[in-house]
N, C-alpha and C positions, 0 to 999 in steps of 0.2 A: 481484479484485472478488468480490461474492458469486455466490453456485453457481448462481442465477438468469442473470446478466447473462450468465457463461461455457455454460450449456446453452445458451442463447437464439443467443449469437454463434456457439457453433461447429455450431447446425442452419443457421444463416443464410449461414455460409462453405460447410457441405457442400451444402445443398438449394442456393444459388445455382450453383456452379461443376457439382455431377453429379448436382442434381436429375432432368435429363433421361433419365440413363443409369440412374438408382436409384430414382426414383421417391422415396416416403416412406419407403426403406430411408437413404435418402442424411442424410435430417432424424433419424433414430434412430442415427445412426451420429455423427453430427455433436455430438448430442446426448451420448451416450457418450465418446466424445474430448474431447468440451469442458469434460467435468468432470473427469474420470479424474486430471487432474494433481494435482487437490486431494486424493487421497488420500494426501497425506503430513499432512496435518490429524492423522493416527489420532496421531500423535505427543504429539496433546496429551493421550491417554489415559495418559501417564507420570504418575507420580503426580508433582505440583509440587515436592514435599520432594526428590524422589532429584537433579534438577535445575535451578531455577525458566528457563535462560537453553535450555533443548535445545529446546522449541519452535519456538523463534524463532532458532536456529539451521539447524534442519533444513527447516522449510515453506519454502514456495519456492523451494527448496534442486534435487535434481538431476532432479525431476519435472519440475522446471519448465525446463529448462536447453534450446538449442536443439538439442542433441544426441539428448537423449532425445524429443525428438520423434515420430520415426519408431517408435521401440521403443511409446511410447503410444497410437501409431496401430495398432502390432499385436495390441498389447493391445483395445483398443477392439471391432477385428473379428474376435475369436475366436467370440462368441455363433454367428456367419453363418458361418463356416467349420466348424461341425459339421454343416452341410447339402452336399451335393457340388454342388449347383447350384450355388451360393454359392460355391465355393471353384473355380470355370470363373471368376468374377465377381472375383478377388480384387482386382484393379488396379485398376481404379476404386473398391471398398470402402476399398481402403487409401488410395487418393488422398482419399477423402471423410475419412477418420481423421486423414490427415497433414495438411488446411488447418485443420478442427474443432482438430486439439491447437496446431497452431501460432498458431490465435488466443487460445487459454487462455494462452501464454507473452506473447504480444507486450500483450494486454492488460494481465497484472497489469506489464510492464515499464514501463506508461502511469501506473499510482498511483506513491505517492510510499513505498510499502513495500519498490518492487520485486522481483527475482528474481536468484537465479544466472547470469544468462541464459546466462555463457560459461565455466559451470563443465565443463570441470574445468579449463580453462586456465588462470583466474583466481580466486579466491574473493571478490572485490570484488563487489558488488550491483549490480544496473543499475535505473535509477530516473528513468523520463522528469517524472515529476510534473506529468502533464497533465489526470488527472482522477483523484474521489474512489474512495475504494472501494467508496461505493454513491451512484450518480446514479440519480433515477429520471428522468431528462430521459432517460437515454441507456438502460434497461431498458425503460421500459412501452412506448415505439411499440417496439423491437423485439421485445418480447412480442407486442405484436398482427400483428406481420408476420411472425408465423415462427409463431401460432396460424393465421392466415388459409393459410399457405404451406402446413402441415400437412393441414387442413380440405378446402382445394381443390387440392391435391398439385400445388401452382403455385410452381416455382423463380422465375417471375416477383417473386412476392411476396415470394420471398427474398433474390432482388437488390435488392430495395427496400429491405428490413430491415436487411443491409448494408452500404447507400450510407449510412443512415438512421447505425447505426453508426463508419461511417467520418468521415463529417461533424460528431459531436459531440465524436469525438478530435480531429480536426483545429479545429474551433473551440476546442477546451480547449488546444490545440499555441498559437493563433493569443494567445488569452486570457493563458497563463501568459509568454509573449513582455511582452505589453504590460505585466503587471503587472512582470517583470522589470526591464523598460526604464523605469517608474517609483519603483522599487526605486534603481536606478544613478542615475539623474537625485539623489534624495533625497542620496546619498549623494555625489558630486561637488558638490551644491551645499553643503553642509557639510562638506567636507574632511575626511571623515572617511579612516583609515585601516583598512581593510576587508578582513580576511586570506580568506573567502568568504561567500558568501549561500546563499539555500537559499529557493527559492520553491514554496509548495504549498497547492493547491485545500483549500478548503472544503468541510466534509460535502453533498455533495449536488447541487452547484452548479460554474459554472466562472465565477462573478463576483466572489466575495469569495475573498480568497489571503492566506493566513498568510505571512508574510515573516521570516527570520532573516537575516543577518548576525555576522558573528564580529570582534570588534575584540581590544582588550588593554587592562588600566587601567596606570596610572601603574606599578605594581609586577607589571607584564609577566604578569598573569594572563587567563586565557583568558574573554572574557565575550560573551556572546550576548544579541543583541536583538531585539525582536521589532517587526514593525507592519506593522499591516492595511492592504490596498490592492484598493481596491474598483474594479471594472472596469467598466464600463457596456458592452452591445451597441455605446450610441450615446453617446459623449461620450466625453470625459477622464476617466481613472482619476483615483483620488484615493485618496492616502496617509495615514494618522495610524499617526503613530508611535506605539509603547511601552514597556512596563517592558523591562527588561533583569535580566540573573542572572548569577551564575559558572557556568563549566563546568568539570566535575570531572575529571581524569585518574583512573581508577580505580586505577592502582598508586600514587599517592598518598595512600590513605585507610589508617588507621592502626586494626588490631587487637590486641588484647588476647594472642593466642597464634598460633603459628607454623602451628597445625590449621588455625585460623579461616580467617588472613590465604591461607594456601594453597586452600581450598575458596571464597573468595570471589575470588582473582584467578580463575580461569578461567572463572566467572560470569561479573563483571562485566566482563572482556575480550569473552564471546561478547557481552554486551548491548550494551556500548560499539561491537562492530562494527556490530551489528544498527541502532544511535540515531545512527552513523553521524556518530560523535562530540559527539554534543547531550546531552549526560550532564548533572545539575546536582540539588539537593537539591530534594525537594517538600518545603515548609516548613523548618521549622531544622536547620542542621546539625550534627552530633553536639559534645558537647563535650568527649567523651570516647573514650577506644578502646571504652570497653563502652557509650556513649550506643546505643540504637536510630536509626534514621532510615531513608527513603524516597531510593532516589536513581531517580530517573523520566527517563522521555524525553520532551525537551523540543521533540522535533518537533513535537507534538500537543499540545495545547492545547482547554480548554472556550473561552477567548476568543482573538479571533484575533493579538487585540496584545499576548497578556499569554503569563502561565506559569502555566497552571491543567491540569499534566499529566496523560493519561487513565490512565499506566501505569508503574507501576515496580516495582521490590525493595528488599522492607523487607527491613533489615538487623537483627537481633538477634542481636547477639556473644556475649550471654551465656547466649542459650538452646542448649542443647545439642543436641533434635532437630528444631527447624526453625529454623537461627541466618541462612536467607535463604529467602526465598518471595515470589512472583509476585503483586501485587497490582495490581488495577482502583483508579482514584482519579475517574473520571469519576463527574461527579454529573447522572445520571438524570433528572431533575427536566425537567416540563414548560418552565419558562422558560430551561433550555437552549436548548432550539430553538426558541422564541420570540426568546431573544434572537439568534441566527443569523440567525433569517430577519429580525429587523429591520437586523441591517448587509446583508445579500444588498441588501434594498429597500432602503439610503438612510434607514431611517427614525431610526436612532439619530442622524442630523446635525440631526434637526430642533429 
C-alpha cells in the first residue's frame, strides 16, 4: 500500500504492543520499520530502457519477504543505538521494529500486487487480494489514531487504531469471500468450464471487485473474462458480466531478429510472472514481426468488467534503442473516478 497506510500501521503495531515500555520512542520506531521495506522502490531509479520488467521484478521482492524481517527491524533501530542508554533498551526497540516491519509485509501480502513473502524458498508471489492499495476507509481513521496516540503518548489510542486496522482487513477478507462465492455461483449456473479465477478489490473500496476467470475457446486458446460484482454491507451481491480477450503466452510472440526475440523474452517472462499470467494485447495485435504493440496487464483495469489496462510494454521491434519501454495507459481523467464511484453506489443500474 502507500507509505502513509504502512508508517500509520507499523506506529500503531509498535505504540500499541510497547508504547508502555517506549513511550513515543515506540510510535517513531514503528514509524521507521513500517516503511523501511519500501526502499527497494529506489529501483525505479534505473533508467526504463536498460530494463523496462526490473522494477517489478525486484519491489516487493526480499525487503519484503518474512525473513527479512528481523534484519529490517535492525535496521530501523540503529538511529537509538548510537546513544548507550538506548542500546541497555535494545529488546523492546527491536521488538517495536520487528511487529512495525512485520505489518509492512503482511499488509502489502493483503493487495492483490502482493509480495515474495517466502522468498527465498519459493519465488512465487503471495497475494491475499483483500484490499486496495490505497483505501482511505482503512488510512484516515488510522491516521487520526496514531496522530492522537502520538499527541497524548497514549498506546491506548494505538490499540484503537489497530483494531481499527485489523477490522477493515478482516471485513475486506469477509467481502472478497462473498464476492468469490458469487463469482462460483455465476459460473456453475452456466456450465462453464473454468481453468481459475482471480478476484480483486477496487480502487479504494472493498465493495465493488474486478473478477477474472480463465476459460479456452473452440481452438484451445487461453481467454480471460472479466465481470464486476458488487457487494453490498447489506444485501446480495450482484454480478454483471463482461468483455473477455486472449491471453498471450509471451514465448509465442514472433520477432523480426534473434537480438530482439532474445532481449524481449526475459522481459516479458519477468512481467508475465509479475501479471501472473493475465498477459493480453492493449488494442490490436501486431500483424507483423516488426508491427509495434502494447501487451498490458490485464489484472487492472479503468472498468471493472472490461480490459482498459493501466500498464504495459510497448514493444517496438524496429527501433534499435528503446525496441521495449514501460508504459502507463490509465486515463487520468476526472470521470474515471466518477465512473467508479457510481458502481461502488449502485448508481450505474439505475
Amino acid at each position: 500500500m502507500d507509505p502513509i497506510s504502512h508508517a500509520m500501521l507499523g506506529a500503531a503495531a509498535a505504540g500499541a504492543l510497547l508504547g508502555r515500555r517506549l513511550g513515543r520512542h515506540a510510535f517513531a520506531v514503528g514509524i521507521v520499520a513500517g516503511v523501511l521495506p519500501d526502499g527497494d522502490v529506489l529501483d525505479k531509479a534505473i533508467p526504463n530502457l536498460v530494463d523496462p520488467a526490473l522494477p517489478w521484478e525486484f519491489h516487493r521482492h526480499a525487503t519484503h519477504a518474512a525473513i527479512a524481517v528481523p534484519l529490517i527491524a535492525a535496521i530501523a533501530i540503529l538511529p537509538w543505538m548510537l546513544s548507550s542508554a538506548w542500546r541497555q533498551r535494545w529488546k523492546p526497540l527491536f521488538a517495536a521494529g520487528l511487529v512495525a516491519a512485520a505489518s509492512h509485509t503482511l499488509l502489502d501480502t493483503c493487495t492483490s500486487f502482493g509480495t515474495h513473502l517466502w522468498w527465498p524458498f519459493t519465488g512465487e508471489r503471495s497475494a491475499w487480494d483483500i484490499i486496495a492499495i490505497v483505501d482511505p476507509m482503512f488510512t484516515l481513521p488510522l491516521l487520526v489514531a496514531v496522530a492522537v496516540a502520538c499527541w497524548r503518548n497514549s498506546p491506548r489510542a494505538a490499540q484503537v487504531g489497530l483494531a481499527w486496522a485489523i477490522a477493515v482487513l478482516s471485513l475486506g477478507a469477509v467481502q472478497h469471500l462473498r464476492a468469490r462465492a458469487a463469482l462460483e455461483a455465476h459460473i456453475a449456473a452456466g456450465g462453464e468450464e473454468v481453468e481459475r479465477i482471480r478476484v480483486l478489490p477496487t480502487l479504494g473500496n472493498t465493495i465493488l471487485w474486478r473478477t477474472l476467470r480463465e476459460t479456452r475457446d473452440e481452438q484451445g486458446r487461453r481467454i480471460a473474462r472479466a465481470a464486476a460484482v458488487r457487494v453490498p454491507y447489506f444485501g446480495a451481491a450482484e454480478l454483471r458480466d463482461g468483455e473477455a480477450i486472449a491471453l498471450i503466452e509471451p514465448d509465442a510472440l514472433i520477432w523480426p531478429d534473434e537480438e530482439t526475440a532474445a532481449r524481449a523474452a526475459r522481459v516479458f517472462e519477468v512481467f508475465d510472472r509479475f501479471a501472473d499470467g493475465w498477459l493480453g494485447f492493449a488494442g490490436e495485435p501486431p500483424t507483423s514481426a516488426w508491427a509495434n504493440f502494447v501487451l498490458a496487464d490485464h489484472r487492472y483495469s479503468v472498468s471493472s468488467d472490461g480490459f482498459s489496462p493501466l500498464w504495459g510494454i510497448a514493444a517496438r521491434p524496429g527501433d534499435p534503442v528503446a525496441p521495449l519501454e514501460w508504459v502507463g495507459l490509465m486515463d487520468r481523467d476526472r470521470a474515471t473516478l466518477q465512473r467508479l464511484w457510481s458502481e461502488v453506489m449502485g448508481r450505474d443500474r439505475e
